[in-house]
mmJSON file of the N, C-alpha and C atoms, coordinates in Angstrom:
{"data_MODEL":{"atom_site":{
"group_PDB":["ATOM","ATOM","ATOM","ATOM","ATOM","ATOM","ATOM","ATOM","ATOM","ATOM","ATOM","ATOM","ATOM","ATOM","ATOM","ATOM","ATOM","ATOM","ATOM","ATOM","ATOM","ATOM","ATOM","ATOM","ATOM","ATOM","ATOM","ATOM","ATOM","ATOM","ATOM","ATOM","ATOM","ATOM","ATOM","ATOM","ATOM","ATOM","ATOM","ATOM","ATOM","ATOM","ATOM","ATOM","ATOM","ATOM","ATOM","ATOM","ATOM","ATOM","ATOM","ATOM","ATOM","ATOM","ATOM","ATOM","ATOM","ATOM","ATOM","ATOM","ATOM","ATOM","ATOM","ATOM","ATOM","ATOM","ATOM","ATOM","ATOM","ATOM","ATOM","ATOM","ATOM","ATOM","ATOM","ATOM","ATOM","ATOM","ATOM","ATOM","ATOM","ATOM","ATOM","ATOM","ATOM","ATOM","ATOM","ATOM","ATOM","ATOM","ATOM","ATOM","ATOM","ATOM","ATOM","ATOM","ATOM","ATOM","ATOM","ATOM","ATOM","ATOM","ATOM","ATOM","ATOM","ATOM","ATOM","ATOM","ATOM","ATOM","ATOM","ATOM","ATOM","ATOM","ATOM","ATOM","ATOM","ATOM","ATOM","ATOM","ATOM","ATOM","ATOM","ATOM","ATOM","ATOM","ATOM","ATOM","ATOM","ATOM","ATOM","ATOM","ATOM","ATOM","ATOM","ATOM","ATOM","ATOM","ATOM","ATOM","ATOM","ATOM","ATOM","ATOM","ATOM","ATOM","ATOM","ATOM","ATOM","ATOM","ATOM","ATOM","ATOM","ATOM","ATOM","ATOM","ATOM","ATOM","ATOM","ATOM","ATOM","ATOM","ATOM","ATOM","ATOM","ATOM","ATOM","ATOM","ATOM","ATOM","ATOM","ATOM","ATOM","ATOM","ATOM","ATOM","ATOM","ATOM","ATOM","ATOM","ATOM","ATOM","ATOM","ATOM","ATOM","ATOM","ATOM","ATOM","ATOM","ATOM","ATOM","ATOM","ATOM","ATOM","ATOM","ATOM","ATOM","ATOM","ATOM","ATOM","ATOM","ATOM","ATOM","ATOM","ATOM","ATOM","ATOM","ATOM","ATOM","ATOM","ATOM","ATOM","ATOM","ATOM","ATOM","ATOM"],
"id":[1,2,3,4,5,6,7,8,9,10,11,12,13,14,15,16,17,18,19,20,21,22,23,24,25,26,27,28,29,30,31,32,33,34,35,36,37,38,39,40,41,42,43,44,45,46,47,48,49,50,51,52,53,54,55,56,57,58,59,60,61,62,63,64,65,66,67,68,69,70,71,72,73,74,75,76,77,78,79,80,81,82,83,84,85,86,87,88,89,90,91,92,93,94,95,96,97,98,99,100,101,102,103,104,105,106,107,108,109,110,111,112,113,114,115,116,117,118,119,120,121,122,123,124,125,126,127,128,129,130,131,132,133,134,135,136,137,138,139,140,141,142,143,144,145,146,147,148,149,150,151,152,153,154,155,156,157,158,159,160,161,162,163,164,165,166,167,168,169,170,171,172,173,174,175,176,177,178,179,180,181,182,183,184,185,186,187,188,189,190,191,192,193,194,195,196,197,198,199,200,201,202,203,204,205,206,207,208,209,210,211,212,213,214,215,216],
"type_symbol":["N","C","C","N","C","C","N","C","C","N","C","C","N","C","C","N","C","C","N","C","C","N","C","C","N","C","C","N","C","C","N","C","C","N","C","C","N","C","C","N","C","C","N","C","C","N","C","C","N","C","C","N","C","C","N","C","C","N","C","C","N","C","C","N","C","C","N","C","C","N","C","C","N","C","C","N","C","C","N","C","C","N","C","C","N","C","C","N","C","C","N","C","C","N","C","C","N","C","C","N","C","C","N","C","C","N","C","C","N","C","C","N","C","C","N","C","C","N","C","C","N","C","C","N","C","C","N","C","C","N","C","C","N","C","C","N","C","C","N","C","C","N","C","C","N","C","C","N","C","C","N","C","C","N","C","C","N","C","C","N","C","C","N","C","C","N","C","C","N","C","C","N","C","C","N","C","C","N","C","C","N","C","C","N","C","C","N","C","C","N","C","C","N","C","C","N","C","C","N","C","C","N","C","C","N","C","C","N","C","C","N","C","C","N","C","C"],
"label_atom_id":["N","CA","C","N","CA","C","N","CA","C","N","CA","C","N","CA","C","N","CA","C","N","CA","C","N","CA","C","N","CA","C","N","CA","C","N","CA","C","N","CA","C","N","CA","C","N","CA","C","N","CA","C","N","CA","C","N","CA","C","N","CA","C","N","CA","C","N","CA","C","N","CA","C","N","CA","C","N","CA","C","N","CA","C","N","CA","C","N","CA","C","N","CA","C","N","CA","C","N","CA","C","N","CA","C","N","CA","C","N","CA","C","N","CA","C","N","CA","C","N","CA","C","N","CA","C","N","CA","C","N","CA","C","N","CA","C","N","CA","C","N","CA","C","N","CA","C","N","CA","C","N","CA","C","N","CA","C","N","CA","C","N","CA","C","N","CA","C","N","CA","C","N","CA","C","N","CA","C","N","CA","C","N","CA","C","N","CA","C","N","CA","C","N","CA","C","N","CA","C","N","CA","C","N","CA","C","N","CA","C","N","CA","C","N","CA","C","N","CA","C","N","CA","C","N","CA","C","N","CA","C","N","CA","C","N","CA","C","N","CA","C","N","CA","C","N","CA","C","N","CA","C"],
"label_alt_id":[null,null,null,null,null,null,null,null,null,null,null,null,null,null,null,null,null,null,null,null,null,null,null,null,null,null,null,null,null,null,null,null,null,null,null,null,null,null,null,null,null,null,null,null,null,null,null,null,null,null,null,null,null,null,null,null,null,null,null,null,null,null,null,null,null,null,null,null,null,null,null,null,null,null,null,null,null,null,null,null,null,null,null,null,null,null,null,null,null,null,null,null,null,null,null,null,null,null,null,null,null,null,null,null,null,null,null,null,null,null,null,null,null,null,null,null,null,null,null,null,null,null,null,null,null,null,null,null,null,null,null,null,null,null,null,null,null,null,null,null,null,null,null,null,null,null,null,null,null,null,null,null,null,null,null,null,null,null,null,null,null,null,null,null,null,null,null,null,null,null,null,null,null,null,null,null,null,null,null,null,null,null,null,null,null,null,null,null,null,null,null,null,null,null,null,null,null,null,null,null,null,null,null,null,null,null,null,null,null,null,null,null,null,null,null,null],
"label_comp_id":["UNK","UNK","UNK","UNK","UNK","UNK","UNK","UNK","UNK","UNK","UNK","UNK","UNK","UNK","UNK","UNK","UNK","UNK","UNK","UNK","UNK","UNK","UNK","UNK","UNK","UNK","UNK","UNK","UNK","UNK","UNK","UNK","UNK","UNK","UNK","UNK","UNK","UNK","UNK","UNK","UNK","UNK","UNK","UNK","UNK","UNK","UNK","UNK","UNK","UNK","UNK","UNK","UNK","UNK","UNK","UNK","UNK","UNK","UNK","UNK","UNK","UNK","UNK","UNK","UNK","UNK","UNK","UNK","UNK","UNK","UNK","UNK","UNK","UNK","UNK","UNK","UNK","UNK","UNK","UNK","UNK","UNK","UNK","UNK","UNK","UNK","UNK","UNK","UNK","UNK","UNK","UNK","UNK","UNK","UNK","UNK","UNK","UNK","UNK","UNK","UNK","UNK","UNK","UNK","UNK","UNK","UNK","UNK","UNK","UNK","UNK","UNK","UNK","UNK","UNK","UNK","UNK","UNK","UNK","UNK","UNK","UNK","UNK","UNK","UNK","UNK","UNK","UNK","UNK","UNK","UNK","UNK","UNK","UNK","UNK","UNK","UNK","UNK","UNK","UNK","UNK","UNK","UNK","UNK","UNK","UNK","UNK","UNK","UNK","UNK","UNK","UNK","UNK","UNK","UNK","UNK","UNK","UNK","UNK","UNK","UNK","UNK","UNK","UNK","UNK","UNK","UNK","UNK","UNK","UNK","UNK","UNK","UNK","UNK","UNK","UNK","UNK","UNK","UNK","UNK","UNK","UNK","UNK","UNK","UNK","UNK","UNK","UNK","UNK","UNK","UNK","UNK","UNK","UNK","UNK","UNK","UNK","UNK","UNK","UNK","UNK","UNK","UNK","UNK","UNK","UNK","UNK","UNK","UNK","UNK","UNK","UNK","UNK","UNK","UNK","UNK"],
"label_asym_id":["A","A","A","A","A","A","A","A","A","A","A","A","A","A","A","A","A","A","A","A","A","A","A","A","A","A","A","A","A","A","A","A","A","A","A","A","A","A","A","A","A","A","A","A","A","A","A","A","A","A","A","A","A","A","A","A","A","A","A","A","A","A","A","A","A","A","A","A","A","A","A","A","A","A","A","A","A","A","A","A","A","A","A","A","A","A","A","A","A","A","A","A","A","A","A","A","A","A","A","A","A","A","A","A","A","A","A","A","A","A","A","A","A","A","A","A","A","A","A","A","A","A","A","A","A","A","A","A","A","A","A","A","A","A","A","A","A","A","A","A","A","A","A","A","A","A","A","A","A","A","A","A","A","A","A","A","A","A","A","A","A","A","A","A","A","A","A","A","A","A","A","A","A","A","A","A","A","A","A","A","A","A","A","A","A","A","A","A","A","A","A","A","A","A","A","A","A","A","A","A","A","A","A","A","A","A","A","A","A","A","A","A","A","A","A","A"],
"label_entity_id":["1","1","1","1","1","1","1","1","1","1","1","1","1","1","1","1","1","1","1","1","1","1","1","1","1","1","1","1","1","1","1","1","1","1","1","1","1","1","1","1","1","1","1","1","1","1","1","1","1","1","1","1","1","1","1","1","1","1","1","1","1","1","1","1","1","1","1","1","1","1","1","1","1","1","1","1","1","1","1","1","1","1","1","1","1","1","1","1","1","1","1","1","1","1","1","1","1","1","1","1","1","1","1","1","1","1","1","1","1","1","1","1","1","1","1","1","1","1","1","1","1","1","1","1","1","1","1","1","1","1","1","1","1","1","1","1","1","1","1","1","1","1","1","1","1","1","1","1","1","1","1","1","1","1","1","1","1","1","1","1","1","1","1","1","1","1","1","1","1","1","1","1","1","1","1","1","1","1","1","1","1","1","1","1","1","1","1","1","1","1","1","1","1","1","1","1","1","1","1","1","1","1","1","1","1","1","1","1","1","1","1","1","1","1","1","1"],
"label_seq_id":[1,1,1,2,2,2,3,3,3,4,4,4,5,5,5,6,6,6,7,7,7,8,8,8,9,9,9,10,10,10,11,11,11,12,12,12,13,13,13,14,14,14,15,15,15,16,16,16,17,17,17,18,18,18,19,19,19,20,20,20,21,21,21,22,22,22,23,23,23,24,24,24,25,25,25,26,26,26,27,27,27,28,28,28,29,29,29,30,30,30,31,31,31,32,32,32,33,33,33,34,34,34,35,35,35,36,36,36,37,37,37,38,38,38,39,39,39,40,40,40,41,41,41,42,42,42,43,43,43,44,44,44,45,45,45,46,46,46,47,47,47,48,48,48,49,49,49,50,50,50,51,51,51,52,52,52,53,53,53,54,54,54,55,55,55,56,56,56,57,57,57,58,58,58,59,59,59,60,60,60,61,61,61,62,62,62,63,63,63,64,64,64,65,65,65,66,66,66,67,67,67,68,68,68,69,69,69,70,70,70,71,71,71,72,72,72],
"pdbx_PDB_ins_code":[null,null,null,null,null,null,null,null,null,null,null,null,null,null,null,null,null,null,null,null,null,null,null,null,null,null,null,null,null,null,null,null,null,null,null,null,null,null,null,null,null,null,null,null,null,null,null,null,null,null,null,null,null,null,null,null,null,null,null,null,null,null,null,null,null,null,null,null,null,null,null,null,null,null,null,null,null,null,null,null,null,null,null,null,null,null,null,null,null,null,null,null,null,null,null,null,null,null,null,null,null,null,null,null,null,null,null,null,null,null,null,null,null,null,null,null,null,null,null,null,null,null,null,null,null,null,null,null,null,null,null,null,null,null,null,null,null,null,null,null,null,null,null,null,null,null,null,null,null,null,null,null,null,null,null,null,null,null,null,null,null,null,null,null,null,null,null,null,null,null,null,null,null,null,null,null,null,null,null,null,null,null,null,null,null,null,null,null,null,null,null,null,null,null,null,null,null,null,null,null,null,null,null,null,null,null,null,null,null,null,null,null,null,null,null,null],
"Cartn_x":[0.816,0.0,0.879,1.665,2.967,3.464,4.158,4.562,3.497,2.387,1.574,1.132,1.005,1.312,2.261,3.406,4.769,4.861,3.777,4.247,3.778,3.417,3.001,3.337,4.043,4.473,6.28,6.572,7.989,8.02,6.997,7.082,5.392,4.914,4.344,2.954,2.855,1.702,1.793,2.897,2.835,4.453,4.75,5.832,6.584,6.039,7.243,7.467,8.378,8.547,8.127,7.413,6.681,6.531,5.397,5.771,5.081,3.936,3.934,4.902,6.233,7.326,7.904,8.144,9.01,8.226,7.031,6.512,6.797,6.541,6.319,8.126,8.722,10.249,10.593,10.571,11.154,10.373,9.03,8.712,8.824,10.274,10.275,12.071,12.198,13.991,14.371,13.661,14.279,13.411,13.312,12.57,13.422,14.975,15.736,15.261,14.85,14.259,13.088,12.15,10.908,10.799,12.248,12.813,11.937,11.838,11.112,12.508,12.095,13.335,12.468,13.227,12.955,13.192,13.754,13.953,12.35,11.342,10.501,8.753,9.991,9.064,9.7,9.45,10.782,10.685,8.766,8.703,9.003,8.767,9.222,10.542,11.174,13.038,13.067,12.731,13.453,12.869,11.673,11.446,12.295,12.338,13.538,14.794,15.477,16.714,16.924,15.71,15.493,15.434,14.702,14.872,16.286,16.515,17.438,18.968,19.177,19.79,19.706,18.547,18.411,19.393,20.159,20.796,20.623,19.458,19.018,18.612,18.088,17.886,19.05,20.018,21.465,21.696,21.666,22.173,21.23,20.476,19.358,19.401,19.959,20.249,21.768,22.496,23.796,23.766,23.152,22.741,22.18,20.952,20.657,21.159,22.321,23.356,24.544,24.614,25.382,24.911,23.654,22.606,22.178,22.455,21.421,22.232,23.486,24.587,23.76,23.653,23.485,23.887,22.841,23.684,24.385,25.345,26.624,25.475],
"Cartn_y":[-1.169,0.0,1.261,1.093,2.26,2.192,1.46,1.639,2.127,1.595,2.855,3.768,4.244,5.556,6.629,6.465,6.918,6.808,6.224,6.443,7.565,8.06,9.5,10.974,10.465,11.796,11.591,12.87,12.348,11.735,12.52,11.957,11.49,10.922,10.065,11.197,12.605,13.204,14.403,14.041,14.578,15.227,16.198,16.852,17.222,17.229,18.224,16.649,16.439,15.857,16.253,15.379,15.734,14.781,15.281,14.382,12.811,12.497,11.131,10.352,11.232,10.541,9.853,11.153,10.815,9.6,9.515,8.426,7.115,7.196,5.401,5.093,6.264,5.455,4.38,4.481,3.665,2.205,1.988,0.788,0.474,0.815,0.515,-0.285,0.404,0.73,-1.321,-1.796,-3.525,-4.062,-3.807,-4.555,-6.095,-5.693,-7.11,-8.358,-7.64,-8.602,-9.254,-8.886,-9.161,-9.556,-10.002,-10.273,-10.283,-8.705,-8.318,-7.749,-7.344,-6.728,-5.753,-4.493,-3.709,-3.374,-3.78,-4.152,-4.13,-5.358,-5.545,-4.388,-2.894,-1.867,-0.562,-0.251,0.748,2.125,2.46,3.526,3.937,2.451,2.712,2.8,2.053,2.31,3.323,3.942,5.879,5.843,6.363,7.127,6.931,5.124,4.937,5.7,5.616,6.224,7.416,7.731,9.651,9.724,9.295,9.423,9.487,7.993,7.783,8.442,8.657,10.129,11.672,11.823,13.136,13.238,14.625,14.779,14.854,14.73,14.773,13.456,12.535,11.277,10.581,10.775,10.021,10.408,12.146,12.066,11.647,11.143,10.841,9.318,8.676,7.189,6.7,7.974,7.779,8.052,9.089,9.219,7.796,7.286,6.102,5.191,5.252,4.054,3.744,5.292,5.808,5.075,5.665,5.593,4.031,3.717,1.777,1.271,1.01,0.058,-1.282,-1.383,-2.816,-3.975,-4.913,-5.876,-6.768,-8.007,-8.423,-9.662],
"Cartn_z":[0.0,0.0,0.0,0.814,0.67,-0.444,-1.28,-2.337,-2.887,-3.086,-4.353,-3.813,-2.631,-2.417,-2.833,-2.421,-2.864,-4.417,-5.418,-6.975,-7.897,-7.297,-7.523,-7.082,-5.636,-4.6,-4.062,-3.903,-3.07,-1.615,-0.847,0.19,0.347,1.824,2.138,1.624,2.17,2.159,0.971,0.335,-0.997,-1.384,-1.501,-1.82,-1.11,0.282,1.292,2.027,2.7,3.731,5.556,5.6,7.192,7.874,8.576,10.195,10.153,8.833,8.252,8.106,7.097,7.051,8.251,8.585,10.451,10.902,11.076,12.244,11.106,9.803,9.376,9.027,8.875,8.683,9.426,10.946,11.693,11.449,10.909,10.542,9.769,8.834,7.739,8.057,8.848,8.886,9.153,9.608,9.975,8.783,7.602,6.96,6.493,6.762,6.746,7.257,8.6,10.25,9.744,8.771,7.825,6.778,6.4,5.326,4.2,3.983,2.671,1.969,0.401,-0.214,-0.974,-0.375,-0.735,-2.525,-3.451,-4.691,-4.921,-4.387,-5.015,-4.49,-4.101,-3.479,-4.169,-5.752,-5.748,-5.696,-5.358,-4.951,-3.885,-2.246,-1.264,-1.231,-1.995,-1.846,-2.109,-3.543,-3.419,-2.358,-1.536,-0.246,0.643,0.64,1.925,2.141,1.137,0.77,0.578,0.47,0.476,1.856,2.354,3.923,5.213,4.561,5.174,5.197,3.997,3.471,3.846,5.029,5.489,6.459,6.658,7.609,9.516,9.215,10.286,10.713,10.54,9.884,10.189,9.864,10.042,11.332,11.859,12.955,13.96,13.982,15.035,15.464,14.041,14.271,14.971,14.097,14.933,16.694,16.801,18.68,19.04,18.684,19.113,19.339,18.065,18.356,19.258,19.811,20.541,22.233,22.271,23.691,23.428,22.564,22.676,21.747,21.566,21.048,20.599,19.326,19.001,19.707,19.811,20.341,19.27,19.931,18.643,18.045],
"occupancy":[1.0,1.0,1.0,1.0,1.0,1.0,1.0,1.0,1.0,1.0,1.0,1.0,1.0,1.0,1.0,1.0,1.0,1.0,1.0,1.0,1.0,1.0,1.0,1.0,1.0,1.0,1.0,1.0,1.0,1.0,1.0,1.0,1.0,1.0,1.0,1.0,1.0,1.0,1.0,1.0,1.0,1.0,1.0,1.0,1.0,1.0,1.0,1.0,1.0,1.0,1.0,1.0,1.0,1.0,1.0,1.0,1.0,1.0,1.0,1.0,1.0,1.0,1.0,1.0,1.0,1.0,1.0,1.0,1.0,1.0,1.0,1.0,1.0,1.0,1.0,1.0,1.0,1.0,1.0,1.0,1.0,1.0,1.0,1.0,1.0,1.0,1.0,1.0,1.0,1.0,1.0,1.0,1.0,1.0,1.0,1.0,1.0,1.0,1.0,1.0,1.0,1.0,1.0,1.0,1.0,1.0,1.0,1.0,1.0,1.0,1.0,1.0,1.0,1.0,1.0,1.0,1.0,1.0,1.0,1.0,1.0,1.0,1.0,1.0,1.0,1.0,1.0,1.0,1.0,1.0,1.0,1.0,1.0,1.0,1.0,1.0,1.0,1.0,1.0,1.0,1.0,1.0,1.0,1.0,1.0,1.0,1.0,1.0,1.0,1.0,1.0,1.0,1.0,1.0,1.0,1.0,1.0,1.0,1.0,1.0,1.0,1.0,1.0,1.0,1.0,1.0,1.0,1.0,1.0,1.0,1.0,1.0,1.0,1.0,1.0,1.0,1.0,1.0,1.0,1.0,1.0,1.0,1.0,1.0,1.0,1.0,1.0,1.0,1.0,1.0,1.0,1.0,1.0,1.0,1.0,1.0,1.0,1.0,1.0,1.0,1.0,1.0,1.0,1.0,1.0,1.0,1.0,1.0,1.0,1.0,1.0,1.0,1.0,1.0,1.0,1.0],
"B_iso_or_equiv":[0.0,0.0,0.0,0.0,0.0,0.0,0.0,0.0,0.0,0.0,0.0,0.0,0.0,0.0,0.0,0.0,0.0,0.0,0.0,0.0,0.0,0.0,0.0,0.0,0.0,0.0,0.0,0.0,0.0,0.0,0.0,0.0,0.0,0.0,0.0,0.0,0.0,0.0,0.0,0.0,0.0,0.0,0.0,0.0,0.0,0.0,0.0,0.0,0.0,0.0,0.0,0.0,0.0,0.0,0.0,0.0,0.0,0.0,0.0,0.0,0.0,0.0,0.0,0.0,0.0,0.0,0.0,0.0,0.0,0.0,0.0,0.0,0.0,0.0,0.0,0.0,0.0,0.0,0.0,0.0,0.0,0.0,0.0,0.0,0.0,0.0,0.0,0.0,0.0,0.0,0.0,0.0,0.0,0.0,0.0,0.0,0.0,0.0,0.0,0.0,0.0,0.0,0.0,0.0,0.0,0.0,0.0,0.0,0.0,0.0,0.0,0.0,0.0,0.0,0.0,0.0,0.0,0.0,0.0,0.0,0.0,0.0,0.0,0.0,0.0,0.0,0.0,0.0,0.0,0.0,0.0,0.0,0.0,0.0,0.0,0.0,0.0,0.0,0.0,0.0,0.0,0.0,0.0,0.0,0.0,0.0,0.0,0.0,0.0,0.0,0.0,0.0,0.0,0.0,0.0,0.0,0.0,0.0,0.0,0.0,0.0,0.0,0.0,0.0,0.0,0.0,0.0,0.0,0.0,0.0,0.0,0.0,0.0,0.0,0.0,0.0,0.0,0.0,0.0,0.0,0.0,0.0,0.0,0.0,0.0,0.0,0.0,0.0,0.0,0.0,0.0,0.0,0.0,0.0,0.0,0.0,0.0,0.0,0.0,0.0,0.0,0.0,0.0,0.0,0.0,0.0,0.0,0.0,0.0,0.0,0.0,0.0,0.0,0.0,0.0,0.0],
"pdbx_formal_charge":[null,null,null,null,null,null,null,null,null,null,null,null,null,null,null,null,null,null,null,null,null,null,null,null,null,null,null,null,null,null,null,null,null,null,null,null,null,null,null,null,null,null,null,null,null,null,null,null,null,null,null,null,null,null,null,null,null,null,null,null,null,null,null,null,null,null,null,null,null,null,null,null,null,null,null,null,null,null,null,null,null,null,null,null,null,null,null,null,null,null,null,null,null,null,null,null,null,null,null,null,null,null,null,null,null,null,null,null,null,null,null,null,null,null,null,null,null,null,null,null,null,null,null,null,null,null,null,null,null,null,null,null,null,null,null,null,null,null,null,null,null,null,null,null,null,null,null,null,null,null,null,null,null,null,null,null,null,null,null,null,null,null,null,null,null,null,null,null,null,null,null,null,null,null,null,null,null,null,null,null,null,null,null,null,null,null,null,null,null,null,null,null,null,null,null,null,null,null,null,null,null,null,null,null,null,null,null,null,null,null,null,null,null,null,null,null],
"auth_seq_id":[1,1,1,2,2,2,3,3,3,4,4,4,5,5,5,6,6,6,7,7,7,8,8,8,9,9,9,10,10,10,11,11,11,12,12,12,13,13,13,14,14,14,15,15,15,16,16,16,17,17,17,18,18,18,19,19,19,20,20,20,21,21,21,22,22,22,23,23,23,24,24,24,25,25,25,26,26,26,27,27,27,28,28,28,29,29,29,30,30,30,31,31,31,32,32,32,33,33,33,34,34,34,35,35,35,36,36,36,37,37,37,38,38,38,39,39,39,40,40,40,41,41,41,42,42,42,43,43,43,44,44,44,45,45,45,46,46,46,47,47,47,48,48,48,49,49,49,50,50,50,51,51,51,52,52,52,53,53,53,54,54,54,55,55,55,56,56,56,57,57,57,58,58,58,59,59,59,60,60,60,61,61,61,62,62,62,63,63,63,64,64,64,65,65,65,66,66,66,67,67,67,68,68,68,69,69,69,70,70,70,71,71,71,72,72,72],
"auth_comp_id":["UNK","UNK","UNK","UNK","UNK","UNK","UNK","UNK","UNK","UNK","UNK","UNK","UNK","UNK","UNK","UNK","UNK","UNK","UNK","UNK","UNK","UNK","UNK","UNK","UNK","UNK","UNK","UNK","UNK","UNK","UNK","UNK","UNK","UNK","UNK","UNK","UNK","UNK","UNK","UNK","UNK","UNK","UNK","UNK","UNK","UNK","UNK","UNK","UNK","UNK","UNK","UNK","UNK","UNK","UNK","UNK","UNK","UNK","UNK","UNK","UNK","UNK","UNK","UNK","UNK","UNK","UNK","UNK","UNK","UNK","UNK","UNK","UNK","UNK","UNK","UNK","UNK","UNK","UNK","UNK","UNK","UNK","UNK","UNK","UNK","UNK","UNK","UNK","UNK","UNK","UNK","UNK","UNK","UNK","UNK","UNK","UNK","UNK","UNK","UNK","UNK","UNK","UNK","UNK","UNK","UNK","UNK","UNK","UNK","UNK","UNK","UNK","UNK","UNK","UNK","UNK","UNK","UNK","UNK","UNK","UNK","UNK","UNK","UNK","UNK","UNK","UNK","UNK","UNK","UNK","UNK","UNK","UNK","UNK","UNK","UNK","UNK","UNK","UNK","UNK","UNK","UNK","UNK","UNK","UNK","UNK","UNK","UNK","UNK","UNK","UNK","UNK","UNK","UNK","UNK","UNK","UNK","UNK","UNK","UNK","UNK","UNK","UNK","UNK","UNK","UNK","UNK","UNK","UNK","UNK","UNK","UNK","UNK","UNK","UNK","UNK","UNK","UNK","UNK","UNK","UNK","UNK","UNK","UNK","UNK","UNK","UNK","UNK","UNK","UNK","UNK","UNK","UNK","UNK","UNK","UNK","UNK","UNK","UNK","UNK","UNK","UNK","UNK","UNK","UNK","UNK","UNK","UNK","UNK","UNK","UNK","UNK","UNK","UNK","UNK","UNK"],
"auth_asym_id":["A","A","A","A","A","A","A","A","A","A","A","A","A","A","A","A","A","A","A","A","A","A","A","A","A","A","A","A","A","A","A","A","A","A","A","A","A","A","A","A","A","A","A","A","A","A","A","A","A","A","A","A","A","A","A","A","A","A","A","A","A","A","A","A","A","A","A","A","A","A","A","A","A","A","A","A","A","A","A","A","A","A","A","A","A","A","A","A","A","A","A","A","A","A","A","A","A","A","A","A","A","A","A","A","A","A","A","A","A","A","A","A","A","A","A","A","A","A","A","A","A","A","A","A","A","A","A","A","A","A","A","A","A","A","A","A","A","A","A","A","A","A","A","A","A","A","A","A","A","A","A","A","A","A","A","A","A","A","A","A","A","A","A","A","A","A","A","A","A","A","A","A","A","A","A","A","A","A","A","A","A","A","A","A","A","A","A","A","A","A","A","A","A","A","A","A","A","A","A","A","A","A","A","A","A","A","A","A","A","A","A","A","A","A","A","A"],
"auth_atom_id":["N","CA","C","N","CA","C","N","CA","C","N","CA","C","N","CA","C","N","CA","C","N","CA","C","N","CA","C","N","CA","C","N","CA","C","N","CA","C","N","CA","C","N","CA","C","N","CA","C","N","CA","C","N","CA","C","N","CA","C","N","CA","C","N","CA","C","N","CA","C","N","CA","C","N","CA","C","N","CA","C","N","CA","C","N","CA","C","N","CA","C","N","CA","C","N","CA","C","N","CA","C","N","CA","C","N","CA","C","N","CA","C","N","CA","C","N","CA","C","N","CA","C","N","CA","C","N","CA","C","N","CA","C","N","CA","C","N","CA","C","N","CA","C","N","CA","C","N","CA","C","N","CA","C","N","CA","C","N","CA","C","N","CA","C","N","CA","C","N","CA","C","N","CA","C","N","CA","C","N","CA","C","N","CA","C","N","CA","C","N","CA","C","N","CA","C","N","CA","C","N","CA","C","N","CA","C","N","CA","C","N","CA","C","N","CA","C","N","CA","C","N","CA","C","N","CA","C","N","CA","C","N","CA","C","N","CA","C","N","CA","C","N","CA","C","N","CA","C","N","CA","C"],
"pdbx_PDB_model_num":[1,1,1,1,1,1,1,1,1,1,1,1,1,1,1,1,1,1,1,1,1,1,1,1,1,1,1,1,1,1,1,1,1,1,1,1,1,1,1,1,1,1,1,1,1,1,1,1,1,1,1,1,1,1,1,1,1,1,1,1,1,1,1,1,1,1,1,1,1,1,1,1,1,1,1,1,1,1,1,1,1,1,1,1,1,1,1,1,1,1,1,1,1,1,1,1,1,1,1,1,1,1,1,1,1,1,1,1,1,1,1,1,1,1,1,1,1,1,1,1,1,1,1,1,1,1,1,1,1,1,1,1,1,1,1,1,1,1,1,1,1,1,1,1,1,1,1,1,1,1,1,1,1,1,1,1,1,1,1,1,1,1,1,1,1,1,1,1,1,1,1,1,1,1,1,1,1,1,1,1,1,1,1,1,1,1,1,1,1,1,1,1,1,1,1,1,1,1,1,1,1,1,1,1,1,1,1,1,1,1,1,1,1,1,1,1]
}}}
């Protein structure tokens, strides 16, 4: 459903990036763990990667990773 959302718009609620984005990224971010592939989503991949590519975005994950270290 997300993917055909996203095949028409850049972001989730149309052109700007907002606070839709912000909340559904993070259920997107383990889609490994769900072992979906994103390949077979390629409107959600640009979004993903547009996303994940924000600077802010990076630094927010890097803090997290900082404060909640993966486990091995």
């Amino acid at each position: 459903m997300l993917n055909e959302r996203l095949a028409d718009r850049s972001f989730v609620a149309g052109e700007d990036y907002g606070i839709a984005d912000m909340a559904i990224y993070p259920w997107i971010v383990p889609y490994t763990f769900q072992e979906q592939n994103l390949d077979d989503f390629p409107h959600l991949k640009r979004w993903f990667e547009t996303v994940a590519n924000r600077d802010a975005v990076k630094r927010a994950y890097a803090l997290a990773d900082k404060i909640n270290p993966p486990k091995p």
